[in-house]
Every structure is written in C-alpha cells, then in structure tokens.
KEZA-541363 format. One record per atom (N, C-alpha, C): residue in one letter; x, y, z. Coordinates in pm, whole numbers, plus 50000, padded with zeros to 5 digits. Example, Ala and Ser with C-alpha at 12.3 -4.5 7.8 and 13.67 -1.06 7.14 Angstrom:
2
a513194943150780a512304955050780a513204967050780s512854977550708s513674989450714s512905000350787
END
This chain:
466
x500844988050000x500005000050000x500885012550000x500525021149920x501575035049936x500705045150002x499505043950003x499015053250083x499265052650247x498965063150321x499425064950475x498545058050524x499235046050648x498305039650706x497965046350815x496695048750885x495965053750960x496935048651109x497055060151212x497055058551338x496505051051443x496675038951552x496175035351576x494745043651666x495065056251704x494275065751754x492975063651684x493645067151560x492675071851421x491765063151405x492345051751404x491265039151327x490505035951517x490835036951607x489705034551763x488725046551722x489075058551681x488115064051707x487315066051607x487455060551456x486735061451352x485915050851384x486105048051466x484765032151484x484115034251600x484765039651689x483825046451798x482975059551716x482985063851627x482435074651510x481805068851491x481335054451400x480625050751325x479315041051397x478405046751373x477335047651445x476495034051486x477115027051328x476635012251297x477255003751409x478065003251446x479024992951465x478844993951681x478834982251755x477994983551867x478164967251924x478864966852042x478954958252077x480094953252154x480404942752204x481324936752372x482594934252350x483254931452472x484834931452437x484904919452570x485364909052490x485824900652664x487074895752640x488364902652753x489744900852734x490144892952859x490834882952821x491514875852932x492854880052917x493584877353002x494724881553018x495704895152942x496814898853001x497444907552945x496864917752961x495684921553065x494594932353109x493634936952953x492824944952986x492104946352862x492854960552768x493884957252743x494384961352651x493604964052544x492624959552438x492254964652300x491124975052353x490004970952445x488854983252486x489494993852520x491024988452556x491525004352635x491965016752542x492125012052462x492335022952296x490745030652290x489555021352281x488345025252243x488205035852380x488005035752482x487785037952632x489175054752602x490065052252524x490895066452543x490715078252418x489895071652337x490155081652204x489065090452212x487935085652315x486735091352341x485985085352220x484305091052260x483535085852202x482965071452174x483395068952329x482895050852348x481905044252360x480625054852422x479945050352474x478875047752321x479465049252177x478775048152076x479445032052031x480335030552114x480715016452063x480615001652135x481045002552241x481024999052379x479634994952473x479284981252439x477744975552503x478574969752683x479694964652664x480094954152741x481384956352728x482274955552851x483614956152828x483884943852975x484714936052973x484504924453073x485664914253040x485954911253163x487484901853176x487544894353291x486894878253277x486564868453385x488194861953385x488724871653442x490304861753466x490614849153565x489874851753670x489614838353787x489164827453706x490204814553676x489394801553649x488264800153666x487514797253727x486484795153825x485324801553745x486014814853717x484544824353687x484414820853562x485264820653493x485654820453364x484774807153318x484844798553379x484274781553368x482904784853383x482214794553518x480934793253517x480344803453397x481034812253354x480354823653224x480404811353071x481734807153063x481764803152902x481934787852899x481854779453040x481964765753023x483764761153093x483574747953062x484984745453130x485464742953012x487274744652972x488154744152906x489534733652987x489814728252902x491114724352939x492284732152969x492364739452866x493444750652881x492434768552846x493324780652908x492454793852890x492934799652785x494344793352723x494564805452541x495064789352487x493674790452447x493434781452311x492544786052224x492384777152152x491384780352027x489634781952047x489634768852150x488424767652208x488254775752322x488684778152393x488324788752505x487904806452415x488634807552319x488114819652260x486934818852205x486464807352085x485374803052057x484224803452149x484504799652247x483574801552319x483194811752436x483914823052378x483844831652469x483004843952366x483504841352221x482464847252097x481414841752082x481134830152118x479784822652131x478734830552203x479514828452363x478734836952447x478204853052430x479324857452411x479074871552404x478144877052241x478604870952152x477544874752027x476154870052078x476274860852126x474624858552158x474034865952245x474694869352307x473904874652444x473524893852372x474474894452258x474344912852182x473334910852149x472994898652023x471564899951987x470244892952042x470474886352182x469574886052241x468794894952330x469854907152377x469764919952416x469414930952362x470144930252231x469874943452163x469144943152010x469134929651961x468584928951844x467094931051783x466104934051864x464684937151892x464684948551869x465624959751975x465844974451977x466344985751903x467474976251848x468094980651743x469014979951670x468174964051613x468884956151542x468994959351358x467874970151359x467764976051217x469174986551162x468824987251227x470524997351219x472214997751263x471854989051352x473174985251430x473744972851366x475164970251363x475754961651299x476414953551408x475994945551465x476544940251610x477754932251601x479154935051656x479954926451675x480474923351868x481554913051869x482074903551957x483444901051936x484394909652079x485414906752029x486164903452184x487104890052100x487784884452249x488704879052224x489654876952281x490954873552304x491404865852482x491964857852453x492844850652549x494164845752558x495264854652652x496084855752598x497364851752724x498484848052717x499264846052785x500554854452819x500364870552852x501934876952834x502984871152939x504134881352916x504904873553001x504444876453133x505334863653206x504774864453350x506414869053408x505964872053553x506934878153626x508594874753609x508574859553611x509694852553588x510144851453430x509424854153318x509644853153211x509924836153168x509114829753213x509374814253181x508414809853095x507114815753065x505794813152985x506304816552827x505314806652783x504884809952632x504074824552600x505164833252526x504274845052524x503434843952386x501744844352402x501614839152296x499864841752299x498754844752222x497724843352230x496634840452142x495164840652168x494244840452001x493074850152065x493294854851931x492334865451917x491134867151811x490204873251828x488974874551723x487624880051759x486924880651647x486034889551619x485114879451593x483684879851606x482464879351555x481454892351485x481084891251375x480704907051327x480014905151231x478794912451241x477744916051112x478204926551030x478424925450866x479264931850835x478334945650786x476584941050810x475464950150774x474664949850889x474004956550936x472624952551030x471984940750953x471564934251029x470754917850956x471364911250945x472624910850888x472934905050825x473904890750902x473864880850870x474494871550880x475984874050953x476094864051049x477744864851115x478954863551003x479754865851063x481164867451023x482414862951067x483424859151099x484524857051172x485944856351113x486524864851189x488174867151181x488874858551327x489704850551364x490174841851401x491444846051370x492764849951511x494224846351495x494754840651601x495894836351561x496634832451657x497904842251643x498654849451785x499794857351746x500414853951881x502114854551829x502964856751919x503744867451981x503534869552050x504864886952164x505854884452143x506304889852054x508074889052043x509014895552138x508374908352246x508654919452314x509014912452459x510334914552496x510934908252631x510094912552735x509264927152764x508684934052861x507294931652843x506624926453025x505334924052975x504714937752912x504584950352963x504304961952920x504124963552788x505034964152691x505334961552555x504514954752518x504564938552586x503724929552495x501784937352494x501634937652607x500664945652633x500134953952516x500914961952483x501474975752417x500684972552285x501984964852215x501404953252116x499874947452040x499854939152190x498294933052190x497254942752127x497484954652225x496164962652182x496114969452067x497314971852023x497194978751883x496754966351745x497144959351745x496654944051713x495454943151699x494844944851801x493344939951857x492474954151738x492984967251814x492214977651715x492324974751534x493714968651519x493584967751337x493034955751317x492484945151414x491484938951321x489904942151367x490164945551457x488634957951446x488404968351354x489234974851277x489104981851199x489254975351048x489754963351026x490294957450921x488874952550919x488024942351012x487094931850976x485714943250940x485534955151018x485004965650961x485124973150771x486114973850815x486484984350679x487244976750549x487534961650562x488564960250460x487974945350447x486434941350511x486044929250513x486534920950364x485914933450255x485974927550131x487134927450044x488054928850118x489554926550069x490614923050192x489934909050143x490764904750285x492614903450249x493154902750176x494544906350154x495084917750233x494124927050203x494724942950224x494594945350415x493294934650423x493404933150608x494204927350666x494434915750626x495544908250672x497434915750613x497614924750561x498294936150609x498344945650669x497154950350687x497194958850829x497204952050938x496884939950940x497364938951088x498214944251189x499574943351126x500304947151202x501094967851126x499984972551090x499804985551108x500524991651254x501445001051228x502215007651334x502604995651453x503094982851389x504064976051461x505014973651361x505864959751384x506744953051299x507054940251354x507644931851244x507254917051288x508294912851409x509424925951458x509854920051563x509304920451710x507904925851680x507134930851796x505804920651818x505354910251703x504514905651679x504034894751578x504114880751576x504434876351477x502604871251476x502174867651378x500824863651303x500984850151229x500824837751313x501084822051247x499984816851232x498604821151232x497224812951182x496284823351189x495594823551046x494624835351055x493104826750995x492144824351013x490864821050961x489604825050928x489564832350801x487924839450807x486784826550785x485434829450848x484984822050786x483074834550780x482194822450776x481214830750742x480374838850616x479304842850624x478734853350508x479774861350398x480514870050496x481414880450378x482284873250397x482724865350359x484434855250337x484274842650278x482564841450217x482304827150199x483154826850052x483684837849992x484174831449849x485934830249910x486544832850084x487774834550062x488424821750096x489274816350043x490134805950077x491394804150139x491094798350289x491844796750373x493584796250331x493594786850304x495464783050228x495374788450186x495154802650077x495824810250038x496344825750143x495304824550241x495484835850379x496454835150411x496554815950453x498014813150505x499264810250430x498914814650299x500244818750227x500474829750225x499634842450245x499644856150260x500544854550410x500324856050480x501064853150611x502234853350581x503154841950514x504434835550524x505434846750400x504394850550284x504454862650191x504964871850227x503714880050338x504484888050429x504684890650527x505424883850542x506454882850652x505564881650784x504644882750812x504044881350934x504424870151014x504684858350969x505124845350947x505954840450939x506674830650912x507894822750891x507124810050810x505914804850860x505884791850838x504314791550871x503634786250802x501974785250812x501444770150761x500264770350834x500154751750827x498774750250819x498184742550712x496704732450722x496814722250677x495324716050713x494964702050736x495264699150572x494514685050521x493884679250353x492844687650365x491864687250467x490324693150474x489904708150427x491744715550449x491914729250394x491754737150499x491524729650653x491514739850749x492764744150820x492994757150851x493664762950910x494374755851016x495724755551082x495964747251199x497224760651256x497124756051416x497954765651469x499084753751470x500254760051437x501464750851456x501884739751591x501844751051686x502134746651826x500994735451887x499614735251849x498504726951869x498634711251792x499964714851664x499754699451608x500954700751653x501814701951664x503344698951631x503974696851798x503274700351900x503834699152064x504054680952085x505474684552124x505544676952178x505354660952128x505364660151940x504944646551881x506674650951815x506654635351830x507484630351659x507334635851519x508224645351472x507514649651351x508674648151202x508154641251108x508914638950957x508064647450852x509354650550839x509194667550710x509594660050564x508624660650462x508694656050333x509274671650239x509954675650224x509954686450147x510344686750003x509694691149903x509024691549754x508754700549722x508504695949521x507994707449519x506324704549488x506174694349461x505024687449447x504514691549308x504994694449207x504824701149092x505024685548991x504114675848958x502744668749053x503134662549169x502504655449241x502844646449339x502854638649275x503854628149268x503724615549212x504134602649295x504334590749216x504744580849299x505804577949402x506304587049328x508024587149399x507484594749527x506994609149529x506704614149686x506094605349767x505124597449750x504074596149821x505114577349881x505814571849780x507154560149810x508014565649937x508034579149883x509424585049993x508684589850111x507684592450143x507134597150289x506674582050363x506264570450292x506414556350349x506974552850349x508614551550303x509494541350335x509944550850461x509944565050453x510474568650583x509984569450688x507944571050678x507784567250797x507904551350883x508154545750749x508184526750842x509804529850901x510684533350864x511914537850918x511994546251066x510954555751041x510974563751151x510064555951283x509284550551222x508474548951349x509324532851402x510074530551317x511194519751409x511764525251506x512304536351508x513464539151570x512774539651725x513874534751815x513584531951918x512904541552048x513534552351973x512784565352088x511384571552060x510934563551861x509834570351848x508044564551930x507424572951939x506694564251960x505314568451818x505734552051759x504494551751627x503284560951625x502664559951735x501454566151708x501324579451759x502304588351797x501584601951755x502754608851650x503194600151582x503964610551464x503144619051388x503974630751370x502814636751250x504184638651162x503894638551024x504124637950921x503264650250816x504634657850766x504234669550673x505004671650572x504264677050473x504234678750339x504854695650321x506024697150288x506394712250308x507004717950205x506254726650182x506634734750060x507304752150094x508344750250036x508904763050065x508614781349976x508614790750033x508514800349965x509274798849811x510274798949808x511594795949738x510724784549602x510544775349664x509704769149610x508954770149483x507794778049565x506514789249475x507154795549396x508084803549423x507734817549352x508554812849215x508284822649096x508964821148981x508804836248914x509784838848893x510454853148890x510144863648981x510224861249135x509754866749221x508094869549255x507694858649184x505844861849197x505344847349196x504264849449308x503884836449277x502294831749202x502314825849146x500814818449101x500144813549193x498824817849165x498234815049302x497634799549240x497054797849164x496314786649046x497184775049084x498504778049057x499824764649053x500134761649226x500134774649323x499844768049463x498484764449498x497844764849450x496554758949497x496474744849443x496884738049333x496804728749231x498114715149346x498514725849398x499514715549434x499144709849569x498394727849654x497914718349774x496904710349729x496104711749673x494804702649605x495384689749638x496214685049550x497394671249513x497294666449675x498044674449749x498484669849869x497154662449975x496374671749918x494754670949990x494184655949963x494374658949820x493834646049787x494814633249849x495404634649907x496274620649928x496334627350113x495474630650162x495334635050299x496524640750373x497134648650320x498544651550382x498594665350436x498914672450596x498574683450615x500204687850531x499644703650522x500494710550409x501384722350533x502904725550517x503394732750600x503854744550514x503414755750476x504234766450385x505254775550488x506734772150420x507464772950535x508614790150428x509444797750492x510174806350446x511714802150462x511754788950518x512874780550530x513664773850474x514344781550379x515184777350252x515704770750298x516834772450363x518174763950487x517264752550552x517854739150509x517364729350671x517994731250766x518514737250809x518974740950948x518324752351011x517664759050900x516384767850970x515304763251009x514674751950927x513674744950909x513554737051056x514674730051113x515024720751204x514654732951330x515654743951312x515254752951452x513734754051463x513204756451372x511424759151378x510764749551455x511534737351378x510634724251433x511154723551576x512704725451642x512884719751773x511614734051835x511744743351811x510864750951895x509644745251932x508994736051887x507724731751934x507534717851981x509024710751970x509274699052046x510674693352074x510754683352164x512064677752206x511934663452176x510704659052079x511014644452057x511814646451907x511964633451856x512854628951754x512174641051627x513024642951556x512614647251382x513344640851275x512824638551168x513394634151074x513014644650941x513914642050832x513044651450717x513644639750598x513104638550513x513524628950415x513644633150270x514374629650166x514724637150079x515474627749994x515164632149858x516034620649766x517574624049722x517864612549678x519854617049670x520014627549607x519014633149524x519064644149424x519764657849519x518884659249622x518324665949732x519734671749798x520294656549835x521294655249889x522384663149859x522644665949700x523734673949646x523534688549665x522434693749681x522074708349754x522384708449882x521934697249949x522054696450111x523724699250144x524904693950063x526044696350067x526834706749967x525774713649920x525974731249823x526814743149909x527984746349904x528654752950039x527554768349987x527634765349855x526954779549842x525614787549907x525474775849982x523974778750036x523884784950151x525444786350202x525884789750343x526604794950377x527194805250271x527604819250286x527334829850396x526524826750408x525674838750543x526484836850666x526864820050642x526914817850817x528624819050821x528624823850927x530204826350952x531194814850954x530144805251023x530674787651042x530954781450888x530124786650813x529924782250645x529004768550674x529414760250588x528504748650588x528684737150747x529614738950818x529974733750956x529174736451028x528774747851024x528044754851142x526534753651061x526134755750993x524754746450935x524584735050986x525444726250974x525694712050989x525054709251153x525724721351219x526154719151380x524444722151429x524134735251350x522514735051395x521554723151361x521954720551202x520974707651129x520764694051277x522074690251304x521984675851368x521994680551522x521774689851592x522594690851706x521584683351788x520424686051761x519184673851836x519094661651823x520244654351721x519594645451680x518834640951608x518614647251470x517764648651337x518434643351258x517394633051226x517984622751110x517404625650983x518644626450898x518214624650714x517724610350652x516464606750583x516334592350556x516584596250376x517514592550359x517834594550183x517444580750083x516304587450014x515524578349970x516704579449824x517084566149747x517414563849637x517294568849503x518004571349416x517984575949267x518964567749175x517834564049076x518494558748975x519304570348846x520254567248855x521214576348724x520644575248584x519784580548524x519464581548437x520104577748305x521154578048289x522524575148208x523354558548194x523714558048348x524314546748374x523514533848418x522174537548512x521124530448555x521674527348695x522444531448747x523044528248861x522414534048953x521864529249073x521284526549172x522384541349304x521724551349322x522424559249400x521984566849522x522694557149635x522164556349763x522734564749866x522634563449966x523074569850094x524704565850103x524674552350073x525654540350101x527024546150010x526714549649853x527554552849774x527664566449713x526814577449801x526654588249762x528164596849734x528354604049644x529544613149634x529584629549647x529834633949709x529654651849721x531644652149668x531414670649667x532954670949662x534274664049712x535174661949688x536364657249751x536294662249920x536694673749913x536944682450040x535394679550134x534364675750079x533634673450180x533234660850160x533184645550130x533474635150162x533474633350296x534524632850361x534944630450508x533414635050591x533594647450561x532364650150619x530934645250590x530584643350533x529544633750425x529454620250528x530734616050488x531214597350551x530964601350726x531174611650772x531074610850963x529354608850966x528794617350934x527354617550920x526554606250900x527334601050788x526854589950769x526744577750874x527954576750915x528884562451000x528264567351162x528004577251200x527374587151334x525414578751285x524834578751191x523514574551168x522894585651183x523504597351167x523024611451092x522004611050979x522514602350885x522154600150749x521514591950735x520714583950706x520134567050666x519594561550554x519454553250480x519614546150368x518364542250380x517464544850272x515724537650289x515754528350174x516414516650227x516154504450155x514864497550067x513714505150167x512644495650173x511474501050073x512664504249903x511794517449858x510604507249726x510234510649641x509284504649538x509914510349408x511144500149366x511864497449262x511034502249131x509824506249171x509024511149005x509044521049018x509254527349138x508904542249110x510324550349084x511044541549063x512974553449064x512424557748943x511484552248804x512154558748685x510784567548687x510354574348749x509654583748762x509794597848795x510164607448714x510474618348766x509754628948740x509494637648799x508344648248816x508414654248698x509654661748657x509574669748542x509474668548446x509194654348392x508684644248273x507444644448272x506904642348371x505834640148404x504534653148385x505384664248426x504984675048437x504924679348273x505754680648177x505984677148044x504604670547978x504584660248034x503344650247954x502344654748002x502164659248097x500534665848112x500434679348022x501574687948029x501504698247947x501104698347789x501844683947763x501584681347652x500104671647595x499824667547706x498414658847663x498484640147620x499984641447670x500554624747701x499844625447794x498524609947826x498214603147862x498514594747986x500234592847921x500754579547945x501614587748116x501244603848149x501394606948318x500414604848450x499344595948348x498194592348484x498844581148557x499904567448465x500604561148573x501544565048652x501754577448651x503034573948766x502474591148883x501344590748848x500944597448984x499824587749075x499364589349211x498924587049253x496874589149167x495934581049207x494374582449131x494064590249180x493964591949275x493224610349329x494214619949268x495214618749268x495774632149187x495564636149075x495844624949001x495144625248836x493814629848843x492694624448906x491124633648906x491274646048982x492764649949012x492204664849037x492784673648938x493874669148894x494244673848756x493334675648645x492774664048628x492044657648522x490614675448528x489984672248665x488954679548691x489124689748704x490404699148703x490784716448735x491744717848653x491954709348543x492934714348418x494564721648492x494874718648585x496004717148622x497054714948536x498364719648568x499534723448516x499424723148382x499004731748297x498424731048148x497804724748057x497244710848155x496474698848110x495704707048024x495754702947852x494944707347756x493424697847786x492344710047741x490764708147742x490334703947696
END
C-alpha cells in the first residue's frame, strides 16, 4: 500500500464514530488492553455495550463453560459464542435495524513475572458486516516477540484495534486486512502464524491462500493446514509429537513422493525413541519453492495443495530455505525425535557450500545447527538416468573436500539409507511428468497417485489441455 496507514488513535476512534458498529469486548489476560484504545480516544459510549474480563478460572468456567486450557482456540470460541449471543439477544429487537453488532475476544498469555511462559495468544472477532445480516469471523493466533510484559501489552492492543478496523472496513479485501494487521508495529514486535475467516462476507475466501499471505508477508515464517483445507495453529499439532518433514515441490505429486514419505515413515516409526502413534508427518513446501520470477501463482499453489489434499497430507508453507532453519522451527515446538527425508538428488544441495555463505561457520556450522538434536536424514534412492546405477546413501559422492564430512554423518547414523523403497517408482520423475501433462501424454496418469490425476484431470492443472 503506498498510501498512509491510519494511526492507531485514528482507526479506535473512527469506529467509535461510526454509528453502525455496537457491541462487547471480553479480554483475558494481558489486562484489557484492545477496549483500552476505544475507552481513550473518546467517544465510546457509541461503541462499547460490554467491556469484561473473567480472569479467575472459576469464573471464567461458570460464564463460558469449562476448558482444558484458557489461550486456546476453544476457550476463545467460546467466549464469541457467548458474548455474540447474548448482543443479539439483548439488543437485536431494539436496534437491530441499524446497528451492525459485533464480539470481540481474546485470550492471551503475556509474560509472567519470571519470564518462563509461552508468550503467545488468540484473538477474534464475531461481526455483522450490515445490520441483519448474517455472522462473520476473523480468528488469529499471534505471538509477543517483546521481552517486557508492558510492551507485549502495548502490542496486543494495537493488534486487537487493526482487526477491528480491518474486519470493519477492509472485510471485502481480505489481503489488504491481513496487512494491516500489524499497522504501526513490525514483525519484531509481533508475529501472526494462523489467521481464519469464515462466514457470510468471506464465503468466496480461501483459507490456504490467507496462510500463504502470512508467510508472503512476513508476518510469518511458516503457516500450516489440514487435507480438509483447514487452518491449523502450529504449536497445537506439532507439541511435543514426533515429527517427519517431506519437502518438495510437488509440481505433481507423484509416485516417487508419496514412496518416499512411506518408506520413511516405516523407518521412523522403528526407531527406538519414536513412539508410532503420535507422529505427525508433513508435506512442506517452501517460499523459494513457489515463487517464479519473484511472483507467485496462486492457480499452481493451489493445484499443488489440492494434490496433497487429495492424498490427505497436512500442508506446511514454510520461508525456510536452509534445513537448518527448518530444524530450529521444528525443535521450537518439540524435544522428541525429527526426521526430514529427501532424495539423493536433494542431497547434492544439502552439501551446496553455496547455500551457506551467510553463516560465519559456512557449511559446519549449518551442519552443527541441522543435527545438534539429533535429526535424522532418511535418503531415499535415485536411479542415474545415464548409467542406471542405483544411487544411495551408502555410495553417495559430494565434493572431495567434503566427503569426510559426508562419511562422519553417515557412519554417526546422521544420514540413513531407505532400503525399503518400490523399485518402480525410481524411473519416475516429476519433470517428465509435468511435460506430459503439458503436453496431453496420457501415458502421466501412471506414475501419479488416482486422486491426483482426478484432480488434475477435473481443474485442468499444470496446462492439462481441454
């Protein structure tokens, strides 16, 4: 946007102005930070039905029900439950013709005295975007980047006012809202990792692409949904499980991906520290990835999560070129095992010094972050196109000068060899494949998966002629 973005002053009190708009605020934690903008710019009492913050467990359980935990997903849900209902059970008779009733709440965790907590919360809106008219919902999850609870505070509420003013004023361009969010902050003050509209005015918007807006700009690092296409907060799937990272480009999915995420999970869920049943397993596609000449297609990322969908796989859009960035992301949300798996192809980037210029260590000090937990590579096989030779973990070759290093990794069980692969799928390679659909060869429905082909088939995907 080149035009001047509005003050947070500006935008509390243009909505305390606007005559339509009428209705509650229930803040848990971090004090009520967002009413307190509305409550200072003046002119509240045109906005402001309810302002209220059941912080005592106890109370909190007897107003909105019992919760397991108080900043989750569900404890906010149901704190917009309560409170939208109770606006238009109150006020919708009186003056419901004119008034545009919203519900806004948050539950949130700043830091605590000792600074040992997850600073971290979810926030949202319920909102008629007309009088009459049908609900609405904006849904986030955000993190305090700010060492001082004060700050985080600080933060919160300016936050809270730009999507009060965003789900107001920018309903119908939701791109341009989900950049103001963080209006008169910056992402070292506030990061934005799951955003969800749903409802009346958002029924044409699609989730995975929000949460590629996110990772786009910069709000993000890394954004995540289900096959089903729903939204997921990272920290809610990823705590505390076993987790194996498939990374692709999925430009189609074919036999070979869908070979290489099973031979490694029967690998992974061997290993002795894992425990089989709560691995999660993801499908991750990188910025880097997408884009092609610095822009991305939205048609060709959608086509690909489609692919992934269809073969039930949650999707991770990550800004994590480096696996050794990728790995820090992942230890942040757990201390059990990780694996990421990748074909020998893969492998010759994985040992690219050029990739690691930045780091002062060079490729050593990559290395030192990549494994330092204990993160294992499962290097799925490639056949040489040329020679037909079979090229494994076992006989892999990088430069001279890094060999040695290559061979420690290896002989340490850094590295591992996925034996247990499906000998039909080596002579399958994506960009052939990708070729024959372009071209209207036929003969690329065998070597993708049947749901992929009917989604190709049915959305004319990657230039599939009509």
């Amino acid at each position: 946007m080149t035009s001047e973005r509005p003050s947070t002053e500006r935008k509390a009190l243009a909505i305390n102005l606007d005559g339509r708009r009428y209705g509650s605020f229930a803040e848990i934690g971090a004090g009520q930070e967002v009413v307190r903008w509305f409550f200072r710019v003046g002119g509240a009492a045109g906005t402001i039905a309810k302002s209220m913050s059941a912080y005592d467990m106890s109370v909190s359980d007897a107003i909105y029900g019992h919760c397991e935990r108080y900043v989750c997903r569900q404890r906010l849900e149901d704190m917009l439950d309560h409170e939208h209902s109770l606006n238009l059970e109150r006020l919708r008779e009186s003056r419901g013709d004119t008034t545009a009733f919203f519900s806004f709440a948050d539950t949130v965790s700043a830091r605590n005295y000792h600074g040992t907590n997850d600073c971290h919360g979810w926030m949202g809106i319920r909102f008629q975007a007309h009088p009459r008219d049908q609900d609405s919902q904006i849904i986030l999850h955000v993190r305090m980047l700010d060492t001082e609870n004060a700050l985080q505070q600080e933060a919160l509420g300016i936050v809270g006012v730009n999507l009060l003013y965003g789900a107001f004023n920018q309903y119908h361009e939701p791109d341009r809202l989900i950049e103001s969010l963080l209006d008169n902050l910056t992402t070292r003050r506030i990061e934005i990792d799951m955003i969800e509209f749903s409802g009346i005015a958002f029924r044409h918007v699609d989730n995975r692409v929000m949460s590629l807006r996110l990772v786009q700009l910069g709000l993000t690092n890394a954004a995540m949904f289900s096959a089903t296409g729903e939204v997921l907060q990272p920290s809610e799937v990823l705590y505390k499980k076993p987790i194996l990272v498939e990374r692709g480009s999925f430009r189609p999915l074919t036999h070979v991906n869908i070979d290489m995420l099973r031979t490694a999970q029967e690998k992974f869920q061997s290993e002795p520290d894992v425990d089989a049943d709560e691995v999660v397993s993801l499908a991750e596609i990188t910025m880097h990835n997408l884009q092609a000449n610095g822009d991305i297609d939205l048609r060709d990322f959608l086509a690909r999560v489609d692919m992934l969908a269809a073969c039930g796989m949650t999707v991770l859009i990550s800004d994590y070129f480096e696996y050794y960035r990728l790995a820090a992301y992942l230890y942040g949300y757990t201390k059990e095992p990780i694996a990421i798996t990748m074909g020998a192809a893969s492998m010759k980037d994985l040992f690219d010094e050029k990739y690691y210029t930045a780091l002062q260590g060079g490729i050593l000090e990559s290395f030192g972050r990549l494994f330092k937990n204990n993160l294992k590579i499962f290097c799925y096989p490639m056949e040489n196109r040329e020679t037909g030779e079979l090229i494994t973990s076992d006989n892999f070759k990088t430069k001279p000068e890094l060999q040695q290093l290559y061979d420690y990794l290896r002989d340490r069980g850094d590295i591992i060899n996925l034996d247990n692969f499906d000998s039909s799928c080596l002579k399958v390679f994506s960009r052939d494949v990708l070729e024959q659909i372009k071209q209207g060869d036929s003969s690329w429905e065998t070597k993708v998966p049947a749901a992929v082909a009917q989604v190709i088939k049915a959305k004319a995907y990657f230039g599939l002629p009509t």
